[in-house]
C-alpha positions as CSV (number, residue, x, y, z in Angstrom):
1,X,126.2,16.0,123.8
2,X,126.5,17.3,120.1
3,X,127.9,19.6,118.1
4,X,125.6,22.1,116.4
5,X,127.3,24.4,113.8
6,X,124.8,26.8,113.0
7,X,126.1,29.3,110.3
8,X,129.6,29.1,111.6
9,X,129.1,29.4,114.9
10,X,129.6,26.3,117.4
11,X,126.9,25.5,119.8
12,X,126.0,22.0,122.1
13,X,123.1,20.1,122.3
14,X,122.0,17.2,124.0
15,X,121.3,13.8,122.3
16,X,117.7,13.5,120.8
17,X,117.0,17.3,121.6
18,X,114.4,19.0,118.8
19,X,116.6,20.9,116.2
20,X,114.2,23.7,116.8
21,X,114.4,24.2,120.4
22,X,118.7,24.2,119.5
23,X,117.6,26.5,116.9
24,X,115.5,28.8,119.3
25,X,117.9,28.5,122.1
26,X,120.8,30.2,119.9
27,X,118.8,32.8,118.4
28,X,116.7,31.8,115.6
29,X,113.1,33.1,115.1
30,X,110.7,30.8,113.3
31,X,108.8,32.8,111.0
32,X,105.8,30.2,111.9
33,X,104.5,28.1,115.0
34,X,107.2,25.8,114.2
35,X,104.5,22.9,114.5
36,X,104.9,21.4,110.9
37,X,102.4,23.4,109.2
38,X,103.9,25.6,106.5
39,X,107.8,24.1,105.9
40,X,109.0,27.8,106.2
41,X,111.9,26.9,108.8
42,X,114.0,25.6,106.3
43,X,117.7,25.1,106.8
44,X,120.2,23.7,105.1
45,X,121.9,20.2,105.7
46,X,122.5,17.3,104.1
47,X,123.8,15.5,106.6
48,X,120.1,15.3,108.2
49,X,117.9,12.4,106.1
50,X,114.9,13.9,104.6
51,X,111.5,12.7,106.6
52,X,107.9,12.9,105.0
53,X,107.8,16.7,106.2
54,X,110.6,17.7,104.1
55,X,108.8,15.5,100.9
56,X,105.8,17.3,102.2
57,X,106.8,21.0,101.7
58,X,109.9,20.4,99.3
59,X,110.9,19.6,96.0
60,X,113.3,16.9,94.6
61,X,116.1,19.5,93.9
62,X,115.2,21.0,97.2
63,X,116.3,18.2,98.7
64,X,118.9,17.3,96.5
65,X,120.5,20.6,97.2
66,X,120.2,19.3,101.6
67,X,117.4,21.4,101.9
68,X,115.5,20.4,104.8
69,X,112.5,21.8,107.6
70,X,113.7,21.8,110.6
71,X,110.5,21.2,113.2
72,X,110.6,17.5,113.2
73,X,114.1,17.0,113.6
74,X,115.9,15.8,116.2
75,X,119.9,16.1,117.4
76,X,121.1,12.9,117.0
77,X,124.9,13.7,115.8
78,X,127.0,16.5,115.1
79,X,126.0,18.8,112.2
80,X,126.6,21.7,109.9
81,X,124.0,24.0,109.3
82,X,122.9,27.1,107.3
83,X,119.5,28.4,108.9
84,X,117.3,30.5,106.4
85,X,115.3,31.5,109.6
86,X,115.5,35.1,110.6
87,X,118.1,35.3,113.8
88,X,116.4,37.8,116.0
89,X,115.7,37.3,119.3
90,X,111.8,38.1,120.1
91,X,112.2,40.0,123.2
92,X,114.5,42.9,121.4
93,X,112.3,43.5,118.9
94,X,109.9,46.9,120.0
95,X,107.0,47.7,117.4
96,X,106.1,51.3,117.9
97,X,104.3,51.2,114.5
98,X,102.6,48.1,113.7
99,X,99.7,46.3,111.5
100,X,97.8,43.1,111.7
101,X,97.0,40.9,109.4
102,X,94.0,38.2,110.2
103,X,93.6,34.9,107.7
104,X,89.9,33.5,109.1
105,X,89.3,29.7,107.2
106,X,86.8,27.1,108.6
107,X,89.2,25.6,110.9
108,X,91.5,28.5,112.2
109,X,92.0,32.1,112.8
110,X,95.7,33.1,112.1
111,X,97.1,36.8,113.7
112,X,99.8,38.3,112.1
113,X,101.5,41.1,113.9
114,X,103.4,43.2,110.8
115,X,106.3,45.9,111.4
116,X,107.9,46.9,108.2
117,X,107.2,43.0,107.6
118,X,106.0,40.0,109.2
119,X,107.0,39.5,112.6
120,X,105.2,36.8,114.6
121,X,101.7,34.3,113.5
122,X,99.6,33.0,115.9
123,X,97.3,30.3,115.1
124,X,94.2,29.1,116.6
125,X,90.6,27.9,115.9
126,X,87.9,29.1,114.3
127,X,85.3,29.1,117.3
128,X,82.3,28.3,114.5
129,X,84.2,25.5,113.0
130,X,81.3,22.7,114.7
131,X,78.8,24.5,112.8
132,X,78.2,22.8,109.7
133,X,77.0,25.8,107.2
134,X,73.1,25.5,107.5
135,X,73.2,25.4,111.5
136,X,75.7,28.4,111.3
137,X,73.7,30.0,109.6
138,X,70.2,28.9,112.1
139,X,72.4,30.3,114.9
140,X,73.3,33.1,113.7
141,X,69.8,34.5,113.1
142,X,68.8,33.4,116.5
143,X,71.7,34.8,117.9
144,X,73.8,37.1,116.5
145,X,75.8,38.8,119.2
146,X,77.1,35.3,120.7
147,X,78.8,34.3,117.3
148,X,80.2,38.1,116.5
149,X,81.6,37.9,119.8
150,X,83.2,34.5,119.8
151,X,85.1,35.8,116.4
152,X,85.8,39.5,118.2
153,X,87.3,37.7,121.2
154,X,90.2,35.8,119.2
155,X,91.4,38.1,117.1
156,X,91.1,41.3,119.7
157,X,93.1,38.6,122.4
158,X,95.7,37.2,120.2
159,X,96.2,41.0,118.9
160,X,96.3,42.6,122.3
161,X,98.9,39.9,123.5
162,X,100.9,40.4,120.1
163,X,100.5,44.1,120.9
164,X,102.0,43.6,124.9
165,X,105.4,41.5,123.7
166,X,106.2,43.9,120.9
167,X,105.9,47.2,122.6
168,X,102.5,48.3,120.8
169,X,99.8,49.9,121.2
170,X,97.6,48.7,118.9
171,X,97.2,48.3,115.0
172,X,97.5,51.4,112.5
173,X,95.6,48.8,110.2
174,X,93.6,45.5,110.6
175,X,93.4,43.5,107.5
176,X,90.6,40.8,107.2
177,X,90.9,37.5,104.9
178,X,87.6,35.6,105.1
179,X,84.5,34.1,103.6
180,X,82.1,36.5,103.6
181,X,79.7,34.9,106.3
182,X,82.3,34.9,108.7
183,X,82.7,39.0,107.5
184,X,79.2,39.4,108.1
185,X,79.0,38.1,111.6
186,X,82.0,39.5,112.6
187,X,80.5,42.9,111.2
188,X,77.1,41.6,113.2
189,X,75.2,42.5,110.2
190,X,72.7,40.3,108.5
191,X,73.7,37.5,106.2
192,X,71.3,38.6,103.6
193,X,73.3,42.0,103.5
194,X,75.4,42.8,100.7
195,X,79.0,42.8,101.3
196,X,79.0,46.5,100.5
197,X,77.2,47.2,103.6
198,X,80.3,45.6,105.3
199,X,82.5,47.6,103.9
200,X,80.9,51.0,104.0
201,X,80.4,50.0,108.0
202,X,84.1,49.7,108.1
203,X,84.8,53.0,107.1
204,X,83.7,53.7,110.4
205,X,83.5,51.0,112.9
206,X,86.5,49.0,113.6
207,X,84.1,46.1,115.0
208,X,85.7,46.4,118.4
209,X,88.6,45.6,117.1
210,X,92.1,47.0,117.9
211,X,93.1,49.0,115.4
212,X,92.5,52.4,113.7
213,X,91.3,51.2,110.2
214,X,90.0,47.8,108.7
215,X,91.0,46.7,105.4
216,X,88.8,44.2,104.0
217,X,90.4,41.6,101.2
218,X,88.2,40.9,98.7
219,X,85.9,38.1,98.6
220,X,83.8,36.2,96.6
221,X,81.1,34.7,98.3
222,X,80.2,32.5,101.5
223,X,82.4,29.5,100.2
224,X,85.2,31.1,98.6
225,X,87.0,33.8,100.9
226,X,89.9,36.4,100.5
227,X,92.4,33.9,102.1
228,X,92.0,32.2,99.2
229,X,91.9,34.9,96.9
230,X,95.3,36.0,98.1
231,X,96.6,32.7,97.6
232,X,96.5,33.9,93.4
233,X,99.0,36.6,94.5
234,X,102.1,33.8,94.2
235,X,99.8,31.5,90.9
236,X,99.9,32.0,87.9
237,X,97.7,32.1,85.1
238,X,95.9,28.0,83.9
239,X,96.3,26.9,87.4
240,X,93.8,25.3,89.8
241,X,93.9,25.6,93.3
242,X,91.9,23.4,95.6
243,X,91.3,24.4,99.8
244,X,90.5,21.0,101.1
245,X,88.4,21.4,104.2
246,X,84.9,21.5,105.5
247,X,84.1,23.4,102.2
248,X,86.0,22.2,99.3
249,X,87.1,25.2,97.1
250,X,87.9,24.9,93.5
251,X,89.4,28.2,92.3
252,X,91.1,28.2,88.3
253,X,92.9,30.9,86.9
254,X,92.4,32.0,83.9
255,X,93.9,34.1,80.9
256,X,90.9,36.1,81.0
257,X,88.9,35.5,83.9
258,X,88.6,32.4,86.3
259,X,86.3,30.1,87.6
260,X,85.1,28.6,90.9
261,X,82.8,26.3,92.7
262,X,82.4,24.6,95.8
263,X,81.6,21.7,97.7
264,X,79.9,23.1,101.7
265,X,80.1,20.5,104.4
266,X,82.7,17.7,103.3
267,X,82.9,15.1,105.3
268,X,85.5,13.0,102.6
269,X,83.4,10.0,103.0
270,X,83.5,7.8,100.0
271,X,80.5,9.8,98.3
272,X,82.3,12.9,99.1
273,X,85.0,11.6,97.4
274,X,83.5,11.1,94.1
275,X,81.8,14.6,94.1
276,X,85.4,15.9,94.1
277,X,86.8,14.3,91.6
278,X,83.6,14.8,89.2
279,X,84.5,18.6,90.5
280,X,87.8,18.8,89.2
281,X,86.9,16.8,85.8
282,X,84.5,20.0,85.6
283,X,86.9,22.8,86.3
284,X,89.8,20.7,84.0
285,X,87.2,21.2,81.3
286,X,87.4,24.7,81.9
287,X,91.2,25.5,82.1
288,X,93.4,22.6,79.7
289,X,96.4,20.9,81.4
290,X,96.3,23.5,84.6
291,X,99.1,23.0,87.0
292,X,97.0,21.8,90.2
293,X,97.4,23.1,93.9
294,X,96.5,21.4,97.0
295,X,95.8,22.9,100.1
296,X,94.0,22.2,103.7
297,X,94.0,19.2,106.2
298,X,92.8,17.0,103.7
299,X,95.2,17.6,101.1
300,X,96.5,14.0,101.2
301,X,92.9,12.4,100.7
302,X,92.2,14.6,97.7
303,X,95.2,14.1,96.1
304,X,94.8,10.0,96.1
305,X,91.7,11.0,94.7
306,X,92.7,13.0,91.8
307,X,95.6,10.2,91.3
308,X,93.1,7.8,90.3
309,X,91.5,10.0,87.2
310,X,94.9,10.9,86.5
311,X,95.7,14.2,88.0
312,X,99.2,14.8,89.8
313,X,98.7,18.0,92.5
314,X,101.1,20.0,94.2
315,X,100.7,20.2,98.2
316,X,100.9,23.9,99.2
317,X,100.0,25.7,102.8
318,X,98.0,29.1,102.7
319,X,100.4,31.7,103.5
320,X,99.3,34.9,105.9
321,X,102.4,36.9,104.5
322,X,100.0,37.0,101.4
323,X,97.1,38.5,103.1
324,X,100.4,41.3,104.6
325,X,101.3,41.7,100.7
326,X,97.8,42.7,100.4
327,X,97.6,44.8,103.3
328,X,100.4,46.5,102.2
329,X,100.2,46.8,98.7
330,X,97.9,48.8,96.3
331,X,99.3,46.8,93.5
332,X,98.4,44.0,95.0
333,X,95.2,45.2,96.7
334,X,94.1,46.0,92.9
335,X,95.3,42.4,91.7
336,X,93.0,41.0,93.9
337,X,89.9,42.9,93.0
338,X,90.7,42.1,89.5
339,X,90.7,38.8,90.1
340,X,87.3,38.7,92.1
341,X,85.7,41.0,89.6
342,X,86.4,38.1,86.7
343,X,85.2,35.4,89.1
344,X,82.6,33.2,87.3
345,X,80.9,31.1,90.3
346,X,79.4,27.9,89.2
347,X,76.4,26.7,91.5
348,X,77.9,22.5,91.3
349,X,74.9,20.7,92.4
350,X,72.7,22.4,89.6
351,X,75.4,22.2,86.8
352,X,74.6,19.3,84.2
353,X,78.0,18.2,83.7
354,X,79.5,17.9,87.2
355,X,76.1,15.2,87.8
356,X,77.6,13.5,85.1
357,X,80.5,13.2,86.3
358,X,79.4,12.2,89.1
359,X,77.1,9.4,87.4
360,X,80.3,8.0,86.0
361,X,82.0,7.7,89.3
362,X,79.4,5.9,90.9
C-alpha cells in the first residue's frame, strides 16, 4: 500500500493502482473520459516523472513547474498531490436546468451535459465515419432516413442517459457543432439545400431531439464544420490550425479575414503526405510566420511532415467547452459568425500554386 496525499488529505492505495481510479475513488471528477484524450486532468506533482502524455498536452514550464496528467499514471510510491480536477462527486449533483452541447467530427460525436457549466462529456463514434465523402454522400440520397437516424440515435441516447444521472428532464437548449453535411442529414433535408433551410427548420423542429430549442454554430461548408470554428474562440489572430483526420482542415486567421481549404478522404499515405505539406506551404503564403496548431488522430504524422519543410506545430485537442462558450454566449455566438462571414474557401485541387507545390514534393 501507498500513501496518497491529495490536497492535504491522506488516502491509501494499492501498489501499481491507476492514479485516476485513486483519484476517482476519493472524490475527484474528471472533467473528461479520463482516457488520455484532452490532458485536462492535470495535477500537480513532481515527484511523478513526466511520460509522453504529459510532453503531449504540456509545455516545458508546465512541466518544470510538476505539472502533470494524471490518466496514465500509476501508484507506484507515496505522493503529494494538488488535483486541478473539480472534487464533486457525480451522484450529488441534480440538474433541474440543463443544456447540451454536441461536437459532431468524422470520427466521434461528443455530448456535453451543461448546468451553469460543464458537467460531464461523453464520447463516442460517428456512425458515418466508414463512409468515405462521395459514398456518404451516394447513401444518403438513396437513403435518407437510415443515416438521419443513425446520427438522431447517439445524441438523443447519450443525452437521455445524461439527462437520467443528473436529475433532468431534458435540454432547455441543444447546441450543434458540425460540418454542414452531417447538419443536413441530421436535419433529413437535402444536401443540395442551403444551410439556411436548416436553420429556419430549426426554429421549429428540434429533429427529434431532446430538447426545447436547437442552436446551430456556424459553419462553413461540408469540410470545415463549427467544431472547428469554435476552436478560433481560444486563437488568435496569424495562426493556422490544422484538424488532421479523414478530411484535413486548414483554417488561418487573419487580421482581416481568414482563409481555408481542405483535403476530403486522407488516408496519410505517402502521396497524402505531400498534398499536405504543399497545403500548408499554400496557407503560409497567405498568413507570414503564423503560430501553427495541430489537431486530430493524426496529429503526430502531420507534424513529422511539416518538420521536414521546416515548420514546428503545436499539438492541441478540440475542446467541447468551446462549443458551451458558444452556446452560452452572444459575444461569442457573434465572434463566430464573424469569423465565418470573412472565411475565404480555397477549392485546393484547382488552385495553381498548391499543384506546384505539390510538383516540388514529388
Amino acid at each position: 500500500m501507498h500513501s496518497v496525499v491529495i490536497n492535504g488529505k491522506k488516502y491509501l492505495a494499492e501498489d501499481n493502482a491507476p492514479l485516476k481510479e485513486s483519484l476517482m475513488d476519493a472524490g475527484f471528477n474528471f472533467p473528461c473520459g479520463g482516457n488520455g484524450k484532452c490532458g485536462k486532468c492535470r495535477i500537480v506533482c513532481p515527484e511523478i516523472e513526466p511520460t509522453d502524455l504529459d510532453r503531449r498536452f504540456l509545455s516545458d514550464t508546465l512541466i518544470n513547474q510538476g505539472v502533470r496528467v494524471a490518466c496514465d499514471k500509476k501508484v507506484s510510491a507515496s505522493v503529494d498531490i494538488q488535483c486541478e480536477i473539480t472534487e464533486n462527486k457525480a451522484t450529488n449533483i441534480v440538474l433541474r436546468e440543463c443544456s447540451v452541447a454536441v461536437s459532431m467530427t468524422d470520427r466521434e460525436i461528443s455530448v456535453c451535459i451543461v448546468g451553469e457549466t460543464p458537467v460531464e462529456t461523453v464520447v463516442k463514434k460517428n456512425p458515418l465515419f466508414d463512409y468515405p465523402f462521395e459514398a456518404l454522400v451516394a447513401e444518403y440520397e438513396k437513403n435518407p432516413s437510415a443515416l438521419s437516424n443513425a446520427l438522431r440515435a447517439v445524441i438523443g441516447k447519450e443525452s437521455v442517459e445524461l439527462f437520467e444521472k443528473y436529475g433532468a428532464a431534458k435540454a432547455s437548449v441543444l447546441a450543434l457543432a458540425a460540418k454542414e453535411i452531417y447538419l443536413k442529414i441530421l436535419a433529413g433535408v437535402s444536401l443540395d439545400s442551403p444551410m439556411e433551410k436548416v436553420e429556419t427548420l430549426s426554429e421549429t423542429d428540434v429533429f427529434d431531439l431532446p430538447a426545447e430549442s436547437l442552436y446551430i454554430l456556424p459553419s462553413v461548408n461540408d469540410f470545415i464544420g463549427g467544431e472547428i470554428l469554435a476552436e478560433t474562440i481560444c486563437l488568435k489572430e496569424r495562426s493556422l490550425l490544422i484538424d488532421c483526420e479523414k478530411t484535413v482542415v486548414f483554417y488561418g486567421i487573419g487580421e482581416n479575414d481568414d482563409i481555408a481549404t481542405a483535403l476530403w478522404d486522407c488516408d496519410y499515405s505517402d502521396l497524402a503526405m505531400r498534398c499536405v505539406k504543399a497545403a500548408t506551404k499554400l496557407m503560409l503564403d497567405e498568413f507570414k510566420n503564423p503560430t501553427v496548431y495541430l489537431y486530430g488522430r493524426n496529429a503526430d504524422k502531420v507534424g513529422d511532415a511539416l518538420e521536414e519543410i521546416g515548420v514546428a506545430a503545436i499539438r492541441r485537442e478540440k475542446n467541447v467547452d468551446n462549443v458551451v462558450s458558444a452556446m452560452m454566449s452572444f459575444r461569442t455566438r457573434s465572434k463566430l459568425l464573424k469569423e465565418k462571414n470573412r472565411t475565404t474557401f480555397i477549392k485546393i485541387y484547382d488552385n495553381d500554386a498548391f499543384q506546384n507545390y505539390l510538383n516540388e514534393e514529388s
